[in-house]
VMD Tcl script that draws the C-alpha trace (Angstrom):
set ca {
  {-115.53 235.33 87.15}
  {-112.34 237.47 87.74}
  {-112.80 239.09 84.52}
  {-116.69 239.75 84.44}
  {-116.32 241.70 87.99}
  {-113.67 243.98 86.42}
  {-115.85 244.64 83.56}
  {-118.69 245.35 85.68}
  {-116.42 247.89 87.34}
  {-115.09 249.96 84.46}
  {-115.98 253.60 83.40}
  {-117.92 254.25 80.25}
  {-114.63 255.55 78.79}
  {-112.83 252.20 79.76}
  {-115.68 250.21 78.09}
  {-115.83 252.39 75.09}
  {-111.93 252.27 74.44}
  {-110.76 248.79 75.82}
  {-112.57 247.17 72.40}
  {-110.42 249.53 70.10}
  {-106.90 248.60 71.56}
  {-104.98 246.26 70.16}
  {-100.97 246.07 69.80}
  {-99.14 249.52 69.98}
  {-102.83 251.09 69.01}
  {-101.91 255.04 68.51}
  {-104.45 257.99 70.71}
  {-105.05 259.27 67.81}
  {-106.69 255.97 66.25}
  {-108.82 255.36 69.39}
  {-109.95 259.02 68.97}
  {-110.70 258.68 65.32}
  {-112.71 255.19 66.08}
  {-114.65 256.22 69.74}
  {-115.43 259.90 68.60}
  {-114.31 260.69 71.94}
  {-112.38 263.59 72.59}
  {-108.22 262.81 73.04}
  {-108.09 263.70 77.27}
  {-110.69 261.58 77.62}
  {-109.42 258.61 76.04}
  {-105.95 259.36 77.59}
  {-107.82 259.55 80.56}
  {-109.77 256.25 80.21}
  {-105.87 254.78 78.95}
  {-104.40 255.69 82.42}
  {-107.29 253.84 84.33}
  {-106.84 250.97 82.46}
  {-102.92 250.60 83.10}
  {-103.58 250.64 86.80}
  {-105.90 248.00 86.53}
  {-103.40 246.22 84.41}
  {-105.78 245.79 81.32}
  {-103.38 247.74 78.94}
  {-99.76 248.90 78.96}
  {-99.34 252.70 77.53}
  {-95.73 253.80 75.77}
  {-95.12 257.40 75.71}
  {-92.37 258.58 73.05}
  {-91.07 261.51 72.06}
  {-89.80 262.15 68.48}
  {-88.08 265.19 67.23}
  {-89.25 265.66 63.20}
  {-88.02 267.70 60.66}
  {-90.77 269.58 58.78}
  {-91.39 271.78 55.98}
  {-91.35 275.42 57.07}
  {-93.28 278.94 55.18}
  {-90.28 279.13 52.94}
  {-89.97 275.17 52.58}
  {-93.85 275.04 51.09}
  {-93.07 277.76 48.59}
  {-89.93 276.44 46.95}
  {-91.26 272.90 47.06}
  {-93.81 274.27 44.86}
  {-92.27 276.45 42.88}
  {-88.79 275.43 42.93}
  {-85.46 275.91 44.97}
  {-84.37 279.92 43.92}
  {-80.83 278.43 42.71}
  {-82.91 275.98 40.40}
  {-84.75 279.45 39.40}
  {-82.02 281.01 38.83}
  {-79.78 278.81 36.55}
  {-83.29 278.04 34.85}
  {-83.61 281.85 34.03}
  {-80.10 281.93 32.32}
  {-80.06 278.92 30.56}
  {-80.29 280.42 27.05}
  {-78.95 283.59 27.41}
  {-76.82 286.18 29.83}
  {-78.64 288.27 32.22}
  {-78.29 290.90 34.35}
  {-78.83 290.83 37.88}
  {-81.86 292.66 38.18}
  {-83.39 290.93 34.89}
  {-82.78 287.91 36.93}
  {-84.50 289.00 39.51}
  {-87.20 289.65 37.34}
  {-87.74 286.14 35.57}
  {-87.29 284.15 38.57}
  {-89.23 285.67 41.19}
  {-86.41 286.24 43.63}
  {-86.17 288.12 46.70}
  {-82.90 290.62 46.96}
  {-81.49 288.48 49.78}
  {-82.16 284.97 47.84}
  {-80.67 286.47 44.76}
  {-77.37 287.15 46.79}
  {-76.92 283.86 48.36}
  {-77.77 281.95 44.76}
  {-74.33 284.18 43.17}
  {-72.15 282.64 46.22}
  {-73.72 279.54 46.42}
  {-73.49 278.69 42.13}
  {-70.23 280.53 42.11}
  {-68.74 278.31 44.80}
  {-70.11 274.89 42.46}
  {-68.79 276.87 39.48}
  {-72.09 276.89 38.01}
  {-72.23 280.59 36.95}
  {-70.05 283.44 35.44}
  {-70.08 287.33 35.72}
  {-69.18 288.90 32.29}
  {-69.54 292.48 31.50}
  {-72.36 292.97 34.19}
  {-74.47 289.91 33.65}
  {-74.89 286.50 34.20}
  {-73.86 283.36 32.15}
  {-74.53 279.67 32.82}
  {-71.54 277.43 32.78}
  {-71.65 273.59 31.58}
  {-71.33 272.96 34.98}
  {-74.22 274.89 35.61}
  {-76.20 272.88 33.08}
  {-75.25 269.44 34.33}
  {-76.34 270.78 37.77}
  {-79.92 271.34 35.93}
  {-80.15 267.96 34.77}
  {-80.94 266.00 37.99}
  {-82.34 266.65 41.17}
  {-80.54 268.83 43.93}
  {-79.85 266.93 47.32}
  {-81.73 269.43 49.00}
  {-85.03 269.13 46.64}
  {-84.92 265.54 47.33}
  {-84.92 266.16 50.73}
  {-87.63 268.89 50.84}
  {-89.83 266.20 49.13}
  {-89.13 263.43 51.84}
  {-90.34 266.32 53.97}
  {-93.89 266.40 53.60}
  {-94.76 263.89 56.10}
  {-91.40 265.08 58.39}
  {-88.94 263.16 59.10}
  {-87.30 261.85 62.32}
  {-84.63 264.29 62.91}
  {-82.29 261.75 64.80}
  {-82.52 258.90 62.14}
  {-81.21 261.28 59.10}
  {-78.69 259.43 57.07}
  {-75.71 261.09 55.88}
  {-77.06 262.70 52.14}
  {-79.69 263.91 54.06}
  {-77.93 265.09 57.42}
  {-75.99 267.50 54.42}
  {-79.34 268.72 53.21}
  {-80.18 269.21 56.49}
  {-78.09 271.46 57.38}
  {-77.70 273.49 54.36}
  {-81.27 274.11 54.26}
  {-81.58 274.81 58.05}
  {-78.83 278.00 57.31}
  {-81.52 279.40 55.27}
  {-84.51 281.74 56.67}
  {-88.37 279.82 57.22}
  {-87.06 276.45 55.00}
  {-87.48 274.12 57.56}
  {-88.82 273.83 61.20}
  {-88.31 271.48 64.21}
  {-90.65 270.73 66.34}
  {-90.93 267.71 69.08}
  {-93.89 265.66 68.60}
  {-95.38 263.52 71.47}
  {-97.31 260.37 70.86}
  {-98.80 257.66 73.43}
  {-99.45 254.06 72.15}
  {-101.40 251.67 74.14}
  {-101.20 247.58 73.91}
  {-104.28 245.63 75.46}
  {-102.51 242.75 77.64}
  {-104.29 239.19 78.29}
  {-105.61 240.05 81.25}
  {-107.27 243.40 79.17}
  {-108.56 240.83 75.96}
  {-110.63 238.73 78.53}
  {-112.19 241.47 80.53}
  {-113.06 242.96 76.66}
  {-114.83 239.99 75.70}
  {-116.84 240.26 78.45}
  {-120.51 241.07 77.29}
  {-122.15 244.03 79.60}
  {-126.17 244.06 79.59}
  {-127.78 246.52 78.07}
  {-129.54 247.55 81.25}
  {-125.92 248.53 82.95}
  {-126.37 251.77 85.25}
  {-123.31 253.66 86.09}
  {-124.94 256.24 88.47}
  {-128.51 256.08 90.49}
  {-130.04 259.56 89.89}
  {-133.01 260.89 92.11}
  {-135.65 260.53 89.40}
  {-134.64 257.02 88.69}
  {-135.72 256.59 92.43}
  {-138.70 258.34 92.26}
  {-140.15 256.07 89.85}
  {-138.49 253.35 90.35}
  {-136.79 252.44 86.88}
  {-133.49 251.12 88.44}
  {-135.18 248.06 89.55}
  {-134.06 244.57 87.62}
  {-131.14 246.56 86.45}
  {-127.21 245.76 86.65}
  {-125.23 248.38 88.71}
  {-121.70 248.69 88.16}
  {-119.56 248.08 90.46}
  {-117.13 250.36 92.50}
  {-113.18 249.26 92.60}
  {-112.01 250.85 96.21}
  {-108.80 249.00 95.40}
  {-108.24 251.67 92.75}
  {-105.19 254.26 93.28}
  {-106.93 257.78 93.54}
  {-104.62 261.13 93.78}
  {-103.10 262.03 97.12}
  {-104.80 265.19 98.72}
  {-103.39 266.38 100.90}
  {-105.30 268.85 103.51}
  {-104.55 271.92 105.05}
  {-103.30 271.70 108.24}
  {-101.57 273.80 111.26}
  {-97.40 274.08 110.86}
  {-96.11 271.29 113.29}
  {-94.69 273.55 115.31}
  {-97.85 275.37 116.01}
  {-99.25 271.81 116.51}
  {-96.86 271.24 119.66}
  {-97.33 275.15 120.53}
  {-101.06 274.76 121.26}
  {-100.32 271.27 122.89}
  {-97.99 272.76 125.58}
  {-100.03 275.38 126.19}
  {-103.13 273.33 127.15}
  {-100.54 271.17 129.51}
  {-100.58 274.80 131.25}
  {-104.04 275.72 131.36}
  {-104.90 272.57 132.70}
  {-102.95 272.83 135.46}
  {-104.70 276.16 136.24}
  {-102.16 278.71 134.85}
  {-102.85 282.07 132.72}
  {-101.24 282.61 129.82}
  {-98.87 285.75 129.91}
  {-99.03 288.49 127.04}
  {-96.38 291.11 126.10}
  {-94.76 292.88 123.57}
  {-91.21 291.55 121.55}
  {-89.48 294.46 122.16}
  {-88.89 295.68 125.67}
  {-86.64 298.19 127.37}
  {-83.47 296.87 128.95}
  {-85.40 297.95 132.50}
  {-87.78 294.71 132.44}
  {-85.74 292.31 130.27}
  {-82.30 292.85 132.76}
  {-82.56 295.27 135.45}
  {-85.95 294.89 136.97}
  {-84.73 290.73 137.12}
  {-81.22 292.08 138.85}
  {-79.24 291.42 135.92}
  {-76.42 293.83 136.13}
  {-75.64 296.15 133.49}
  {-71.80 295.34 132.85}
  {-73.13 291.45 132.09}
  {-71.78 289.81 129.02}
  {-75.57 288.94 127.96}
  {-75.99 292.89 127.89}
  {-73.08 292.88 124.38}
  {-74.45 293.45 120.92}
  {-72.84 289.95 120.66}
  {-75.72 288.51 122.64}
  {-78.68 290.39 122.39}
  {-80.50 292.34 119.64}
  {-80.72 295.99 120.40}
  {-83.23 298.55 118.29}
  {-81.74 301.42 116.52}
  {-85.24 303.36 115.88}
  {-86.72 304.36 118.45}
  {-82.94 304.02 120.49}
  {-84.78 304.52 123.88}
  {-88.37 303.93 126.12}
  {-89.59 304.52 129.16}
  {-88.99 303.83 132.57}
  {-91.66 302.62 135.06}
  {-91.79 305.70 137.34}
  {-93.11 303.36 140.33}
  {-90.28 301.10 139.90}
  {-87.33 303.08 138.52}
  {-85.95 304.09 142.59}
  {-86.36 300.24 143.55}
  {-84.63 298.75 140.93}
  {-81.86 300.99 141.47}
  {-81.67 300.92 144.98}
  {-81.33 297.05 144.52}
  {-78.35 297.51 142.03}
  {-76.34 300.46 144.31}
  {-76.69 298.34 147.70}
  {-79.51 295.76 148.04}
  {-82.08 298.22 148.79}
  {-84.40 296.76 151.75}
  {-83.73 293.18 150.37}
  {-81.16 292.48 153.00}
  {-78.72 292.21 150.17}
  {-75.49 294.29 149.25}
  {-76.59 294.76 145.15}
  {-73.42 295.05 142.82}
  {-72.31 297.52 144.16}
  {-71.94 300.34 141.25}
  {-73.50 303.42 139.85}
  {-77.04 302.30 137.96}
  {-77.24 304.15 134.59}
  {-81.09 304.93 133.66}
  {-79.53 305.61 129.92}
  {-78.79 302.06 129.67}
  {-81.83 300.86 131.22}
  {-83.87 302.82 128.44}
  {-82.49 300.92 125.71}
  {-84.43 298.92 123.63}
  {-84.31 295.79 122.67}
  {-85.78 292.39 121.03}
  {-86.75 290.33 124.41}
  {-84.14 288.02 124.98}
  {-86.12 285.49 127.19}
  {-89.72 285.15 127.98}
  {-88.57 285.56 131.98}
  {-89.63 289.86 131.01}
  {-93.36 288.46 130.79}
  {-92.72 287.50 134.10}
  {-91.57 290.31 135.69}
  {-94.11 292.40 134.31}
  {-96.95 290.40 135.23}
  {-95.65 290.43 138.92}
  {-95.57 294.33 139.17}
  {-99.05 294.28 138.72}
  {-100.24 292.26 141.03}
  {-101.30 292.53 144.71}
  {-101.14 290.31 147.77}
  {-104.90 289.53 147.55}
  {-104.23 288.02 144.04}
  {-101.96 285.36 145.42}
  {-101.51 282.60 144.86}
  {-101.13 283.03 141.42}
  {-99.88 280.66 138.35}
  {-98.70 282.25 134.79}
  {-97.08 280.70 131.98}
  {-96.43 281.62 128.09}
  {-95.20 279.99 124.89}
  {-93.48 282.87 123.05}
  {-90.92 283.66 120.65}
  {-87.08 285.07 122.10}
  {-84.46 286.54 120.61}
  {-80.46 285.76 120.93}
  {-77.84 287.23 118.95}
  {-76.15 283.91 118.26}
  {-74.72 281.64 115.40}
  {-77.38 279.63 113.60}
  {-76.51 275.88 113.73}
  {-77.56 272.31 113.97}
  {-78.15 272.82 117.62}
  {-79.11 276.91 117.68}
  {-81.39 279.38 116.44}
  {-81.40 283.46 117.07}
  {-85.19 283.06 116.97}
  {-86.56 280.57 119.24}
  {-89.89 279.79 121.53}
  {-89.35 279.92 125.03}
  {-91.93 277.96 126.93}
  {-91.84 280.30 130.64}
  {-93.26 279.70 133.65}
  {-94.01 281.48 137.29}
  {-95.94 280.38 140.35}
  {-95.91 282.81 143.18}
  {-97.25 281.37 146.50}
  {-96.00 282.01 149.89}
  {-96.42 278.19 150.12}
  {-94.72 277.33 147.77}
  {-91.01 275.46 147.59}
  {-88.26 273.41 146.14}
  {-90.41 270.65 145.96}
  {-93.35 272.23 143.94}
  {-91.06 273.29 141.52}
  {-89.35 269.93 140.70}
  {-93.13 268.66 140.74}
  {-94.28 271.16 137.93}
  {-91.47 270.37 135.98}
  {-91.41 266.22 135.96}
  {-95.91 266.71 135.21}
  {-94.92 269.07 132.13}
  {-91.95 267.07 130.61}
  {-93.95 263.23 131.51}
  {-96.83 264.89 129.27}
  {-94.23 265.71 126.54}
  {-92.90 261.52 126.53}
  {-89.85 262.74 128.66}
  {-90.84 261.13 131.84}
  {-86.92 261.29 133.74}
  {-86.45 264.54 134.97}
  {-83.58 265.87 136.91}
  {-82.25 269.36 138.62}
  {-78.74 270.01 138.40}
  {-76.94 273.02 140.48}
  {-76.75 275.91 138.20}
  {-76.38 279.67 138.22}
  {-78.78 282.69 136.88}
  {-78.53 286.41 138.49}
  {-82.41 286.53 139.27}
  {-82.37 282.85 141.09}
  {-81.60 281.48 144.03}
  {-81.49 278.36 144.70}
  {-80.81 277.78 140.63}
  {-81.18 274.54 138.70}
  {-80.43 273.47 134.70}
  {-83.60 271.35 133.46}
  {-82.21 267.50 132.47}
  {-84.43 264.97 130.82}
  {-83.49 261.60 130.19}
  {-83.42 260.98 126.20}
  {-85.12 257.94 125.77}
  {-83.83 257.32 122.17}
  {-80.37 259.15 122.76}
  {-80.38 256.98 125.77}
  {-78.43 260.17 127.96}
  {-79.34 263.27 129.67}
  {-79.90 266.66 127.48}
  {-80.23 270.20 129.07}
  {-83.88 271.48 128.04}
  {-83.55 274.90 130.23}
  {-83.24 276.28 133.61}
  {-85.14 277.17 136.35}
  {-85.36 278.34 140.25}
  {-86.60 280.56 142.49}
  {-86.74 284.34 142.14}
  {-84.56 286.54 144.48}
  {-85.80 288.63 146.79}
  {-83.91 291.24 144.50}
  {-86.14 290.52 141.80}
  {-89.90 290.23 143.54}
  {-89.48 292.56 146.60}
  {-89.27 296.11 143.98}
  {-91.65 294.34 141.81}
  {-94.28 292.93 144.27}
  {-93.79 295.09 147.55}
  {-93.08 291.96 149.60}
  {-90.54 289.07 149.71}
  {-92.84 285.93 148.25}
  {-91.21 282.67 147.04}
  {-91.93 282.50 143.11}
  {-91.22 279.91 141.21}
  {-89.68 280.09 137.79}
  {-88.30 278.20 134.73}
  {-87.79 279.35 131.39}
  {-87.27 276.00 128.54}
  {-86.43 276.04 125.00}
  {-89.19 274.03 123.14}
  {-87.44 273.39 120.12}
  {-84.81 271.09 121.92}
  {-87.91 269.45 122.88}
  {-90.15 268.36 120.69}
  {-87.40 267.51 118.03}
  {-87.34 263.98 119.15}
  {-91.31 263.22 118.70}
  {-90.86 264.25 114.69}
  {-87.17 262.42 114.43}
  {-85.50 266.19 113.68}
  {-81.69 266.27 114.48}
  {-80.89 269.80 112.85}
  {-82.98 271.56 114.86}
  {-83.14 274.49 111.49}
  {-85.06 271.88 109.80}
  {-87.89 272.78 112.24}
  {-88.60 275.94 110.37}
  {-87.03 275.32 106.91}
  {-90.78 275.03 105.21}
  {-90.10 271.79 103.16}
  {-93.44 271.34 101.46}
  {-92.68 267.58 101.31}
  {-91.94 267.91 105.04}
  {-94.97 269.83 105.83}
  {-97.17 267.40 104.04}
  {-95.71 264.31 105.43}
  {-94.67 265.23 109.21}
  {-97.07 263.34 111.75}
  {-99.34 265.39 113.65}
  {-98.60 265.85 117.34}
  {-100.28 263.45 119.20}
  {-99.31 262.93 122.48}
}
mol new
graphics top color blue
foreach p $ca { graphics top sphere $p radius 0.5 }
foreach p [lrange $ca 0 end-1] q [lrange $ca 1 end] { graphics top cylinder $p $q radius 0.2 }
display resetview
């Protein structure tokens, strides 16, 4: 009953060419017997092979075929034959020649050196005389008419024997005698499995598809359905989808607003004021070089902050009112008006706390945005990364709160051992580096840094000294592990095969 329920299941194509296949069966045959057109019985061929009911051969043969110029001298003759034919009673002249035996200038020219070389012609006194030679040469057939004859059903270019290999290519010299071409040809052989299902008798009531009207009144009934395979193999689609990265973009970001944070908005290129100075990053640092950061040519310079411009260099010359001693040199406003690509996502931050007031504390911000670094591009680095930044400013707020923001965020992202290792950055104090605990790696990786903002940082900004909590993490670094990346380029390297196949982020 194997065999019945895979009969039931077949397409009208399959039952209409399964009867005419037998051993290496050509398309072309099935077409000629079916009166079907040739896709669809190549069509109905392929669903057959994947249910196993025929095997299809697909060969490729390159043939040898008559060409414009081939047809014509097959007809009338090759123009040396012509030729020596035209002289054979008497001298001629060339253009008399010409004359009796329809030649083209060009084929006239190449019949002198081609009967001159088989010494089957002489030049006396301006015309033309046939040699014995000549007339033996008239007596049989030319190699090359022999082979122009074999030609009319073309011949398999790679199975040429040697006498006609030497036609071959003597003819192929010549302009429109022969032609190549590669001809393609699918043969299909029914297996045993195939002649059983194709003895199997159908009824004549068999319904492929249920159509409304059928339903309406009601002809389908005491009638045969045919069956659906689902085991079938059916093309791959694949869907459109978000980039991965975006995936785990929008993920982190909801880890945020969930825990009652706003997300922070700004603009990639900044002045060096917010990105360095306004975060008390001195202006002889090393991160300041064209080495490190990207700096704009057009326009060269912004704007300072009028309301800020004073403060920030009061805290640079001597501390200002922070109780600190600054660095201790001349501030340069020319330097601070240089723009810049944003080199960390920490400028968001320091913008968002100049605007606000004490009545709008506490307060929680974070953003997920790109960053720019002048550095190498490796396995392990990119000059174009996403920063995932965060700030809580709360005059409550401590040590503890921080470490407690951190471990919920980096749990949520299947790193749940977090630790906070002594570190140094110019706009925190106390400073930490960001460990997790690789659980694959099995050893701890630096994912970022963090703190708490100086008063040299939030007193200009904010008007008052309030603890803020900070951190600033690279999210490549971490979600690498969750797709199995180790180059941490192939993130963005837009593999199509990669794309299509990469699980979605699901944590």
């Amino acid at each position: 009953m194997h065999e019945k329920k895979i009969a039931e299941s077949l397409h009208p194509l399959e039952r209409a060419v399964l009867p005419n296949v037998s051993r290496a069966t050509l398309v072309t045959d099935i077409v000629k017997k079916t009166d079907l057109q040739e896709v669809e019985v190549i069509r109905a061929l392929q669903w057959l092979e994947n249910k196993s009911l025929v095997s299809v051969e697909k060969t490729e043969k390159e043939l040898v075929l008559l060409d414009k110029n081939g047809i014509f001298y097959l007809e009338n003759g090759l123009p040396e034959r012509r030729f020596l034919e035209s002289i054979k009673k008497e001298a001629y002249s060339m253009k008399e020649i010409m004359e009796i035996a329809s030649l083209e200038s060009d084929e006239l020219n190449s019949c002198i050196g081609l009967l001159k070389g088989k010494a089957a012609v002489l030049l006396e006194k301006g015309k033309v005389r046939i040699t014995d030679n000549g007339l033996k040469i008239l007596e049989k057939e030319m190699l090359e008419e022999i082979f122009l004859k074999r030609l009319s059903q073309g011949l398999d270019k790679h199975t040429l024997k040697d006498e006609n290999k030497f036609a071959y290519d003597n003819l192929s010299r010549r302009k429109g005698v022969i032609q190549t071409k590669t001809i393609k040809s699918v043969t299909a052989s029914i297996t045993e499995i195939g002649k059983k299902v194709s003895s199997v008798k159908i009824s004549k009531t068999f319904i492929d598809s249920l159509s409304s009207s059928m339903i309406k009144d009601g002809s389908f009934q005491g009638k045969d359905f045919r069956r659906y395979d689902v085991s079938i193999n059916v093309p791959k689609i694949n869907a459109g989808r978000k980039h991965f990265v975006n995936q785990a973009v929008r993920y982190i970001k909801q880890i945020w607003l969930d825990l009652g944070f706003k997300e922070m908005e700004g603009n990639h290129v900044q002045t060096s004021f917010w990105d360095l100075d306004a975060l008390f990053v001195p202006q002889d640092h090393p991160a300041r070089d064209v080495q490190d950061t990207f700096y704009i040519k057009d326009p060269k310079y912004g704007k300072l902050p009028k309301a800020f411009e004073s403060k920030v260099r009061e805290v640079h010359e001597n501390g200002g009112d922070t109780g600190s001693l600054g660095w201790g040199y001349k501030w340069s406003p020319e330097i601070a008006k240089e723009n810049l690509l944003r080199t960390h996502t920490t400028v968001l931050s320091a913008q968002t706390i100049s605007k606000l007031k004490m009545e709008d504390l506490p307060a929680k911000f974070f953003s997920v945005k790109k960053v720019y670094r002048n550095e190498s591009l490796g396995w392990k680095s990119l000059f174009e990364f996403i920063q995932v930044e965060g700030i809580v400013i709360d005059p409550d707020a401590n040590f503890k709160h921080l470490k407690g923001y951190l471990k919920n965020f980096f749990a949520k992202m299947g790193f749940p051992d977090v630790r906070l290792r002594p570190g140094h950055f110019p706009y925190t104090e106390p400073s930490v580096e960001v460990d997790v605990f690789h659980p694959i790696k099995k050893q701890w990786i630096e994912f970022g840094g963090s703190g708490i903002f100086r008063p040299e940082l939030t007193k200009p900004l904010l008007g008052t000294e309030v603890p803020v909590l900070a951190w600033g993490l690279g999210m490549e670094r971490t979600i690498m592990q969750y797709y199995g990346i180790t180059d941490i380029r192939d993130l963005y390297k837009n593999d199509m095969k990669q794309l299509r196949e990469i699980p979605f982020w699901m944590r």
